[in-house]
Short mmCIF file of the C-alpha atoms (twelve columns), coordinates in Angstrom:
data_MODEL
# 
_entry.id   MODEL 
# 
loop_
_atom_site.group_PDB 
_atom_site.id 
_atom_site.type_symbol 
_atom_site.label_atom_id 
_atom_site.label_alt_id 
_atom_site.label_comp_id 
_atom_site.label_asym_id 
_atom_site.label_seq_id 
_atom_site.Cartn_x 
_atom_site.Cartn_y 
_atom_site.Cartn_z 
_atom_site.pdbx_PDB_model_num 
ATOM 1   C CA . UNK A 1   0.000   0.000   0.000  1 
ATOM 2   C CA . UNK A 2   1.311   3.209   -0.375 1 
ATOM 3   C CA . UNK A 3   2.283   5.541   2.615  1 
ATOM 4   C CA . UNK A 4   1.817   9.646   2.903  1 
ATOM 5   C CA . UNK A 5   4.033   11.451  5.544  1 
ATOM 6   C CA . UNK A 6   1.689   13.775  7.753  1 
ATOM 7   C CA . UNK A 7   3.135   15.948  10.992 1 
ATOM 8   C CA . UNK A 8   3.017   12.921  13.110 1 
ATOM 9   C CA . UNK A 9   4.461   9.612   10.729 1 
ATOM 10  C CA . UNK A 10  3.733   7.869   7.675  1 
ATOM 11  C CA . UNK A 11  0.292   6.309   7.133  1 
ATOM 12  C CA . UNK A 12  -0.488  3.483   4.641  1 
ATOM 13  C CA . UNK A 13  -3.955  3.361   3.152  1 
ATOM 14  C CA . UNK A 14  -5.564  1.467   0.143  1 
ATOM 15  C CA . UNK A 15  -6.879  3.641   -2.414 1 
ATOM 16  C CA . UNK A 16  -9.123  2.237   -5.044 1 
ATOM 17  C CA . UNK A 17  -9.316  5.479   -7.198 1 
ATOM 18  C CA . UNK A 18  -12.116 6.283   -9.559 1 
ATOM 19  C CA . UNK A 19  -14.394 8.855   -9.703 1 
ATOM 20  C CA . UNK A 20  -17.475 7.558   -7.612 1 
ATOM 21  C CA . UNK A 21  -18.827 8.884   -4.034 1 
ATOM 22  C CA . UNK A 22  -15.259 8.826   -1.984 1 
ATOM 23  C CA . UNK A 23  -15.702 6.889   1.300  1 
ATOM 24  C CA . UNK A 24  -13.051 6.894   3.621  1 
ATOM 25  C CA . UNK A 25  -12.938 3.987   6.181  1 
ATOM 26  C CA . UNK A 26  -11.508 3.746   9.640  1 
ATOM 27  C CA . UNK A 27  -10.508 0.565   11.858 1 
ATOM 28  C CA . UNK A 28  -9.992  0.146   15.780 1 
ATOM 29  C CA . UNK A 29  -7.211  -1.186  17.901 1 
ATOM 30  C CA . UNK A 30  -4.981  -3.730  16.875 1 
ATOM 31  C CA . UNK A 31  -6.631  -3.655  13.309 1 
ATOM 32  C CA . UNK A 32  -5.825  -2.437  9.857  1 
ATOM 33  C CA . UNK A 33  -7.352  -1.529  6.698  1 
ATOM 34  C CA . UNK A 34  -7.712  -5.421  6.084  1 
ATOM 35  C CA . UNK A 35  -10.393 -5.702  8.310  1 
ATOM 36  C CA . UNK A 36  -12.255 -3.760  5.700  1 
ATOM 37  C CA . UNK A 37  -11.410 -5.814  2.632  1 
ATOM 38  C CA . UNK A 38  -14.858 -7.884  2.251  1 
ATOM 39  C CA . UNK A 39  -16.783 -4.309  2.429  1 
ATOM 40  C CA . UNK A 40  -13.791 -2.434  -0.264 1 
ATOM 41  C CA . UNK A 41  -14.619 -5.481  -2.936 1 
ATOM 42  C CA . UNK A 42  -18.190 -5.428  -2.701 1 
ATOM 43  C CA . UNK A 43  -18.425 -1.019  -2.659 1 
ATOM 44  C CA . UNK A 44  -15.212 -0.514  -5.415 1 
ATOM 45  C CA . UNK A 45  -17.211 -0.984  -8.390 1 
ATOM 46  C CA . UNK A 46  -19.192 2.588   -7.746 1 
ATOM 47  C CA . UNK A 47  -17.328 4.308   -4.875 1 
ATOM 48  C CA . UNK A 48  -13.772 5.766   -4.240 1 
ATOM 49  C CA . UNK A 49  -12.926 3.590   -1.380 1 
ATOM 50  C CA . UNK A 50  -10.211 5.133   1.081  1 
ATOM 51  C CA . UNK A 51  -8.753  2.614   4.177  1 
ATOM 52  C CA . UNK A 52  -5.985  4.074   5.885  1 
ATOM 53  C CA . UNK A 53  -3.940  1.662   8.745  1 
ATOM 54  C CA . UNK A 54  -3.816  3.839   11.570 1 
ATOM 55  C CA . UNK A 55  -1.428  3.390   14.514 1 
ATOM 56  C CA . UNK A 56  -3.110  1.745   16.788 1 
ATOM 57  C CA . UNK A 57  -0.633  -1.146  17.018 1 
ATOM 58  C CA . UNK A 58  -1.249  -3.061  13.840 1 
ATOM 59  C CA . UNK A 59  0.748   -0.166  12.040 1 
ATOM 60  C CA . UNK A 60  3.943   -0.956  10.370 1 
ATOM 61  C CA . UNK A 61  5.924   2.158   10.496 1 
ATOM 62  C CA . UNK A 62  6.446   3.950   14.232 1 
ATOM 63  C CA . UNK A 63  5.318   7.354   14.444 1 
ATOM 64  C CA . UNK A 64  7.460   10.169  14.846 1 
ATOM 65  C CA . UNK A 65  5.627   11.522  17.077 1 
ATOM 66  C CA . UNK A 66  3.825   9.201   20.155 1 
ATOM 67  C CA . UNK A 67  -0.192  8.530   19.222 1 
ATOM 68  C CA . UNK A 68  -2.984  9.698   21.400 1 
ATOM 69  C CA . UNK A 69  -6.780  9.632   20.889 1 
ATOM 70  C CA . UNK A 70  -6.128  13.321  20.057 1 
ATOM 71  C CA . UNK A 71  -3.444  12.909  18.056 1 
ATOM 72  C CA . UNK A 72  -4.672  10.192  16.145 1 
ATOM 73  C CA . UNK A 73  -7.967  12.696  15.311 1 
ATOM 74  C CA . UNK A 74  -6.247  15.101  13.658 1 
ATOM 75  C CA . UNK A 75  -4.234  13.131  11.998 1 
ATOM 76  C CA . UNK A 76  -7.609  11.905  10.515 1 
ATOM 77  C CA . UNK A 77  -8.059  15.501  9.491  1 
ATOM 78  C CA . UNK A 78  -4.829  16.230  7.896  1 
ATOM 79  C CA . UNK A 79  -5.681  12.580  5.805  1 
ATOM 80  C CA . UNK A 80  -8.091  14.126  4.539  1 
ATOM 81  C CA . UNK A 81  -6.659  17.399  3.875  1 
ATOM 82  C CA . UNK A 82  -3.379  16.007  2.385  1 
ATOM 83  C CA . UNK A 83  -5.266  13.674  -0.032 1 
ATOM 84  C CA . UNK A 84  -7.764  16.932  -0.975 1 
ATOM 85  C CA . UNK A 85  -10.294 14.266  0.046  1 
ATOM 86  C CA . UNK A 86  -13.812 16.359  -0.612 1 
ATOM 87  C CA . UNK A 87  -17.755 15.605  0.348  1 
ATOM 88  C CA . UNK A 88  -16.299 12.332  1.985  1 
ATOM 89  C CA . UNK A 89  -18.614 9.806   3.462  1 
ATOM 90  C CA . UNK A 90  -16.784 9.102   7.063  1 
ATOM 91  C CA . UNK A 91  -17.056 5.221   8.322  1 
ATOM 92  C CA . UNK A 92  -15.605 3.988   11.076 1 
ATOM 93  C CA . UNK A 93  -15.908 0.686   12.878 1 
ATOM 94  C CA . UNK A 94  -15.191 -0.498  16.784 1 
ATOM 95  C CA . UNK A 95  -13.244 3.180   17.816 1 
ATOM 96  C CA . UNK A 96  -14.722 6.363   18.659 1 
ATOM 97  C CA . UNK A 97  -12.681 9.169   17.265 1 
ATOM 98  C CA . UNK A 98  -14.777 9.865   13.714 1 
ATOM 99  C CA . UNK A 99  -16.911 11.207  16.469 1 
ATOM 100 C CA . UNK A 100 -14.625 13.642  17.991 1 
ATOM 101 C CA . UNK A 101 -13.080 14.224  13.594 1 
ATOM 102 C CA . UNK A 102 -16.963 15.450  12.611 1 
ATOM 103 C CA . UNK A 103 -17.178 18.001  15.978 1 
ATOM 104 C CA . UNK A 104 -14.252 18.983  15.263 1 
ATOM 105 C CA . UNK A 105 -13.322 18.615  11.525 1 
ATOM 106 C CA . UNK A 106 -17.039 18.587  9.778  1 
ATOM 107 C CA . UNK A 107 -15.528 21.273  6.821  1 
ATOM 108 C CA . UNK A 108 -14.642 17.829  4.697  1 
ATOM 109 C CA . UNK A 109 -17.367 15.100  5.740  1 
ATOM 110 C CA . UNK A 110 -20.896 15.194  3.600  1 
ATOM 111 C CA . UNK A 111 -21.919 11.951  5.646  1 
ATOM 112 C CA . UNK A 112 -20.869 10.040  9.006  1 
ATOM 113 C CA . UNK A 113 -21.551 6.411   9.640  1 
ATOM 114 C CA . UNK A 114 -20.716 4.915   12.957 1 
ATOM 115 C CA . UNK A 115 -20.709 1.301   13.228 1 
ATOM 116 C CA . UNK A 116 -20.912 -0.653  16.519 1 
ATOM 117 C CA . UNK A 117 -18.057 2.090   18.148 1 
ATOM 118 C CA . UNK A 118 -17.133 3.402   21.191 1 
ATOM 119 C CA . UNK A 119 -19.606 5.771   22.474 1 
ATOM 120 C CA . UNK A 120 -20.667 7.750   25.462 1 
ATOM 121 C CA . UNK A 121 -19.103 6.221   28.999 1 
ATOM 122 C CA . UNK A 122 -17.979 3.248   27.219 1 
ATOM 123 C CA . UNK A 123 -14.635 3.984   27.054 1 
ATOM 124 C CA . UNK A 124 -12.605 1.786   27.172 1 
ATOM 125 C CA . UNK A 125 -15.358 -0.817  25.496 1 
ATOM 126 C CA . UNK A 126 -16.113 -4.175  27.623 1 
ATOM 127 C CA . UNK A 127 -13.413 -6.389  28.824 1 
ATOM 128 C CA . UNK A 128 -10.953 -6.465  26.402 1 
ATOM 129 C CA . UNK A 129 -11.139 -2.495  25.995 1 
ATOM 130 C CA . UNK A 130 -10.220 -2.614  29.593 1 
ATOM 131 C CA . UNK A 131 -7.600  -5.499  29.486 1 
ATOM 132 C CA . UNK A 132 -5.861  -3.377  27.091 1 
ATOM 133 C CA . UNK A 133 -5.841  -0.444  29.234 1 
ATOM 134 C CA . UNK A 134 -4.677  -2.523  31.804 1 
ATOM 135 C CA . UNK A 135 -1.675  -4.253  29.592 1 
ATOM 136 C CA . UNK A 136 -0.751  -0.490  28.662 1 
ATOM 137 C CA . UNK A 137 0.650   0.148   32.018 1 
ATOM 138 C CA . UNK A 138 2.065   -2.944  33.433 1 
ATOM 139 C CA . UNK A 139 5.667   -3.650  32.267 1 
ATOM 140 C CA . UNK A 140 5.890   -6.297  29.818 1 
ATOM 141 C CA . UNK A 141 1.633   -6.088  29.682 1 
ATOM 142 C CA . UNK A 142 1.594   -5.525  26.420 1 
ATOM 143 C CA . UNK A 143 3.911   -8.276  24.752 1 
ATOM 144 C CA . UNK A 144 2.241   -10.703 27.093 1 
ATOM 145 C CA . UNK A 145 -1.332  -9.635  25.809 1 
ATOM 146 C CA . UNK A 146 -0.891  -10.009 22.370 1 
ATOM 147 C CA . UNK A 147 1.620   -13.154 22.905 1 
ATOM 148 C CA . UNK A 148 -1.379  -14.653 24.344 1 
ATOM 149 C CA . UNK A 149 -3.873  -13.450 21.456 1 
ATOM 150 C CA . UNK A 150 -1.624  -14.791 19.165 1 
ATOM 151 C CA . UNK A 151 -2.291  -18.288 20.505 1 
ATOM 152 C CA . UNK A 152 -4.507  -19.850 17.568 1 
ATOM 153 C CA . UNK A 153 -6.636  -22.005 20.069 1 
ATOM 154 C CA . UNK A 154 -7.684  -19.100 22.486 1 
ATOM 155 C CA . UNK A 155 -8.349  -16.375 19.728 1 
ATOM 156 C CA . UNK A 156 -12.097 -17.024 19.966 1 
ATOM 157 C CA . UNK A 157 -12.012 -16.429 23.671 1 
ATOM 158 C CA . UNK A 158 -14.457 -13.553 24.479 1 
ATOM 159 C CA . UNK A 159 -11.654 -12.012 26.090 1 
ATOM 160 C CA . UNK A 160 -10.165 -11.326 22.393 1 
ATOM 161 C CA . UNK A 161 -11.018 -11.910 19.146 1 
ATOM 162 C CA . UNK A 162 -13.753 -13.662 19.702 1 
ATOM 163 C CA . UNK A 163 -15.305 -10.732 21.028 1 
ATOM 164 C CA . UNK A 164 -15.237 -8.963  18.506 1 
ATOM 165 C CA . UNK A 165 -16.750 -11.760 15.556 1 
ATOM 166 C CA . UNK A 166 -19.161 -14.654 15.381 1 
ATOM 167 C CA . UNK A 167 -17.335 -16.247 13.003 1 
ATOM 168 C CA . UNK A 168 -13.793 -16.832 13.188 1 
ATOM 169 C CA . UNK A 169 -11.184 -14.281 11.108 1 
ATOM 170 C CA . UNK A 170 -8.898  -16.161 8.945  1 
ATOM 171 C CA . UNK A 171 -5.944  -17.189 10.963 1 
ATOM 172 C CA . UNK A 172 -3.471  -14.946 8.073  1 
ATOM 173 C CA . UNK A 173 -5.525  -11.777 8.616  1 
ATOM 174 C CA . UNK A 174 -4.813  -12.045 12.651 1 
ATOM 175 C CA . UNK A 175 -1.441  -12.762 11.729 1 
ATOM 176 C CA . UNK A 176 -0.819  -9.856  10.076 1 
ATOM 177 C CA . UNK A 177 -2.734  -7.430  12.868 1 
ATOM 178 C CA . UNK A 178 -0.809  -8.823  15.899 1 
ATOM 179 C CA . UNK A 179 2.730   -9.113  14.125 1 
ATOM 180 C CA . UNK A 180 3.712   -5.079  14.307 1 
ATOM 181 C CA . UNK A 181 3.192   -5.471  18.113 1 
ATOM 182 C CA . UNK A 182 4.777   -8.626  18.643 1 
ATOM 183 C CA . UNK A 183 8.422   -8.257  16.404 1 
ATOM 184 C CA . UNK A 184 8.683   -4.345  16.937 1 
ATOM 185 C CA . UNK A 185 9.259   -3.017  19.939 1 
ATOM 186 C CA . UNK A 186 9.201   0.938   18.631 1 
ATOM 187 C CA . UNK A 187 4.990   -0.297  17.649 1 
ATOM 188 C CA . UNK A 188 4.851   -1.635  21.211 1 
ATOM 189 C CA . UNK A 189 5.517   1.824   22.315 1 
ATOM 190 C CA . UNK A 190 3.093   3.429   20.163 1 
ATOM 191 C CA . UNK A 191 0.882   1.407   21.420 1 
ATOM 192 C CA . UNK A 192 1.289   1.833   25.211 1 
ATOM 193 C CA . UNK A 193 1.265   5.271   24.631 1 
ATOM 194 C CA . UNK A 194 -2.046  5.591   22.860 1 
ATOM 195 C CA . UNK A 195 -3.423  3.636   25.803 1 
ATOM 196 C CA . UNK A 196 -1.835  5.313   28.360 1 
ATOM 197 C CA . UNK A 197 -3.313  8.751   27.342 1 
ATOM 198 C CA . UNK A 198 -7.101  7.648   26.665 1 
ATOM 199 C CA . UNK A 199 -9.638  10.340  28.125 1 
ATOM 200 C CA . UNK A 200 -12.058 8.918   29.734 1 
ATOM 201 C CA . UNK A 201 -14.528 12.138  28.920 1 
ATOM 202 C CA . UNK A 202 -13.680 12.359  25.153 1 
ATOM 203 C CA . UNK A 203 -16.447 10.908  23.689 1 
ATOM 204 C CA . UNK A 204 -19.447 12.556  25.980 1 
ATOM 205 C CA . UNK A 205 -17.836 15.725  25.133 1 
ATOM 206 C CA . UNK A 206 -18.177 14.491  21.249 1 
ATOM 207 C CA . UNK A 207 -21.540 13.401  21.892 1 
ATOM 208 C CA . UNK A 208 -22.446 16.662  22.591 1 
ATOM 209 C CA . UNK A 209 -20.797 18.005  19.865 1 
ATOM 210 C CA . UNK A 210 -22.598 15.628  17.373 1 
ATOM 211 C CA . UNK A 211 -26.112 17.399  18.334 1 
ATOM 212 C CA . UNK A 212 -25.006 20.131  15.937 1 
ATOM 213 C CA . UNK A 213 -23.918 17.597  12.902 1 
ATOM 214 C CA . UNK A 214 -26.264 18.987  10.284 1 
ATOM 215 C CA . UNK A 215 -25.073 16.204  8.014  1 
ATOM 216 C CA . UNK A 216 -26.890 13.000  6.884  1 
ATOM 217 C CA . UNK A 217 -25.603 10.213  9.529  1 
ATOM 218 C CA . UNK A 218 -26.002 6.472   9.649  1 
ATOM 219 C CA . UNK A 219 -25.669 4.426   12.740 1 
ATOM 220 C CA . UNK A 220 -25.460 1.017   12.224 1 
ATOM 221 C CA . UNK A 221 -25.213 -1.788  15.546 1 
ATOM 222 C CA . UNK A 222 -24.681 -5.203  15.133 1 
ATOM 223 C CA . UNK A 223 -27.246 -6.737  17.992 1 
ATOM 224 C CA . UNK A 224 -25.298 -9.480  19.406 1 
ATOM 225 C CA . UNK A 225 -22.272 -6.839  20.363 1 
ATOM 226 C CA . UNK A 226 -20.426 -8.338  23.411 1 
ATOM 227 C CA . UNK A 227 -18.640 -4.979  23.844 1 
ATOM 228 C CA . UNK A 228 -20.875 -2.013  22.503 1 
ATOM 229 C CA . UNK A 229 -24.013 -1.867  24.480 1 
ATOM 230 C CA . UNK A 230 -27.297 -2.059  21.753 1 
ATOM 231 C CA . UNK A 231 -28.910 0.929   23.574 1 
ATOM 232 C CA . UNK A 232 -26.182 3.368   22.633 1 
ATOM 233 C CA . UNK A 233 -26.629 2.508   18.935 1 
ATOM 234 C CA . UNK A 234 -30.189 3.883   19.661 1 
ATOM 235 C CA . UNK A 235 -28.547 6.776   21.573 1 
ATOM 236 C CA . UNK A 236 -26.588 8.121   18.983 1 
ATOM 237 C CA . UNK A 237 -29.090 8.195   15.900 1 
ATOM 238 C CA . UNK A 238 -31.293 9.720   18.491 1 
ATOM 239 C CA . UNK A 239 -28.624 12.583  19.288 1 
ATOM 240 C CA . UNK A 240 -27.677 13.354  15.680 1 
ATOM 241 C CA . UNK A 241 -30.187 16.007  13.831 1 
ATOM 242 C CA . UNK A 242 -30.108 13.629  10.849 1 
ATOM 243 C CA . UNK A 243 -29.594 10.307  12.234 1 
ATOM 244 C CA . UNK A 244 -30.837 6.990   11.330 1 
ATOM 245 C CA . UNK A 245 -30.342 3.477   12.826 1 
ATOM 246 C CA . UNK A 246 -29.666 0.229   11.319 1 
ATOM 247 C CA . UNK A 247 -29.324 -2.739  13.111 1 
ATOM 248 C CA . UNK A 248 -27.841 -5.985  11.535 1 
ATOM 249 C CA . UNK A 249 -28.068 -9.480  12.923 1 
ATOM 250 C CA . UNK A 250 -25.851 -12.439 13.560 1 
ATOM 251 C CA . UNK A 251 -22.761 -9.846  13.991 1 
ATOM 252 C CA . UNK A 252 -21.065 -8.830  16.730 1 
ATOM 253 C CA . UNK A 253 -18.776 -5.707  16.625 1 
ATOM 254 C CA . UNK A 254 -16.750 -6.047  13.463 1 
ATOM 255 C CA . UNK A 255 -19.423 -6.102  11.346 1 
ATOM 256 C CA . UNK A 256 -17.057 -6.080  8.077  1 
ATOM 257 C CA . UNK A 257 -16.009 -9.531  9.159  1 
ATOM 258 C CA . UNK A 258 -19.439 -11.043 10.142 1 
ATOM 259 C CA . UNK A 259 -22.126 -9.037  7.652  1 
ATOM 260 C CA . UNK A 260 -20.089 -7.237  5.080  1 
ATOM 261 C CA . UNK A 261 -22.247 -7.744  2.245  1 
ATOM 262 C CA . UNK A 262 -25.095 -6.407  4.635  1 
ATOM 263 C CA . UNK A 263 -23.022 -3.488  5.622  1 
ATOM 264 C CA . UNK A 264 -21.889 -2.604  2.093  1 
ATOM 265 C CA . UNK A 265 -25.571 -2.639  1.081  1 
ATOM 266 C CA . UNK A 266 -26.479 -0.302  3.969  1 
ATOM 267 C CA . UNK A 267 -23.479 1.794   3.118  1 
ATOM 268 C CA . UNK A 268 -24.513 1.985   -0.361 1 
ATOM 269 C CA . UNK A 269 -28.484 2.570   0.074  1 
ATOM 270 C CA . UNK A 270 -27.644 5.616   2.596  1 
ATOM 271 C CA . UNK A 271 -25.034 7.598   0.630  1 
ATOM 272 C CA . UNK A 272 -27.198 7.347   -2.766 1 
ATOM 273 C CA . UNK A 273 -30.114 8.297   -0.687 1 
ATOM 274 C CA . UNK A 274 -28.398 11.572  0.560  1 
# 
């Protein structure tokens, strides 16, 4: 993939080109774009899809400068900026920080989905959001943590991947998110940093920020989440002036691994719709 150098490191993305409605994808922790590539194939015909790998440990290149929540939003901002990325249909999956890029960076974004994400006082999400925050200060936390979800037979433990999916992720995908943190210790300290400086208020304060998106907005909630309570799904569309919910069965959180084809037709319905 290729990489652009913004203020804070190098970022690889995937970049389909053409000339269709540009959607711009975001992952969560211990991710990258891959997670995304079911939902890129089926939306690539018709749509500019954009799916950067953002550090949040699965990143192959260590930042220059140490990632935070807030850092890591405006680096979604200068993306955008950088690539002259315009009327851009915002997705992102599992984290919370689109929320905090459309308060704060709306000049860019025609449309916002949030899909089965941090939200409110959820933060850090469920166990493993709070295992990780855990990890992140304890020496040696985090080489033990993903040491032990590298494991193949406990990766559908609910304390780990299996939280996340209903079905299991091809064993060469996890590979390929857990091997930045486990053979480079400069990604280990990205990582520890990131989840050293979470704030636990961030995204209330975006939530009330989103009451002034004036922008069409999709929610979409997977209703067998383990980690991302059903109710706040609800909350959100409520919240944003032009918000709409749309919940998909038989997925848990990563709903580009368990309903992609259901998620690319939502995606696709609600930006040619708007």
């Amino acid at each position: 993939m290729p990489e652009i150098e913004l203020s804070a490191g190098n970022i690889a993305y995937e970049d389909t080109g053409g000339d269709g409605p540009v959607v711009v994808l975001l992952h969560g922790l211990v991710h990258d774009a891959t997670v995304w590539r079911k939902v890129v194939a089926e939306l690539r015909p018709d749509h500019r899809v954009i799916a950067p790998t953002l550090p949040y440990g699965s990143h192959r290149t260590p930042m220059t400068r140490p990632p935070t929540p807030d850092v890591v939003i405006e680096l979604i901002a200068e993306f955008l900026e950088r690539l002259d990325l315009r009327n851009v249909t915002l997705v992102e999956s599992d984290c919370g920080r689109a929320q905090t890029v459309a308060v704060r960076h709306p000049e860019r974004l025609a449309r916002l989905v949030l899909i089965s994400c941090e939200a409110f006082d959820n933060y850090p999400p469920g166990l493993p959001g709070k295992l990780i925050g855990v990890a992140c200060r304890v020496p040696g936390g985090v080489a033990f943590l993903v040491r032990t979800l590298g494991l193949k037979p406990l990766r559908r433990l609910p304390v780990g991947i299996g939280a996340l999916t209903r079905r299991p992720v091809p064993d060469e995908i996890v590979d390929g998110w857990l091997r930045p943190l486990r053979t480079d210790p400069a990604i280990r300290r990205d990582f520890r940093h990131y989840g050293t400086h979470v704030r636990r208020n961030e995204l209330l304060e975006a939530a009330e920020g989103l009451r002034k998106f004036d922008r069409p907005a999709l929610v979409v909630w997977a209703t067998e989440d383990l980690m991302m309570p059903r109710a706040h799904g609800r909350r959100l569309a409520e919240l944003l002036p032009q918000g709409r919910l749309v919940e998909i069965e038989d997925s848990r959180t990563l709903v580009a691994e368990d309903q992609p084809e259901q998620l690319a037709c939502a995606l696709r319905e609600f930006i040619s719709g708007t």
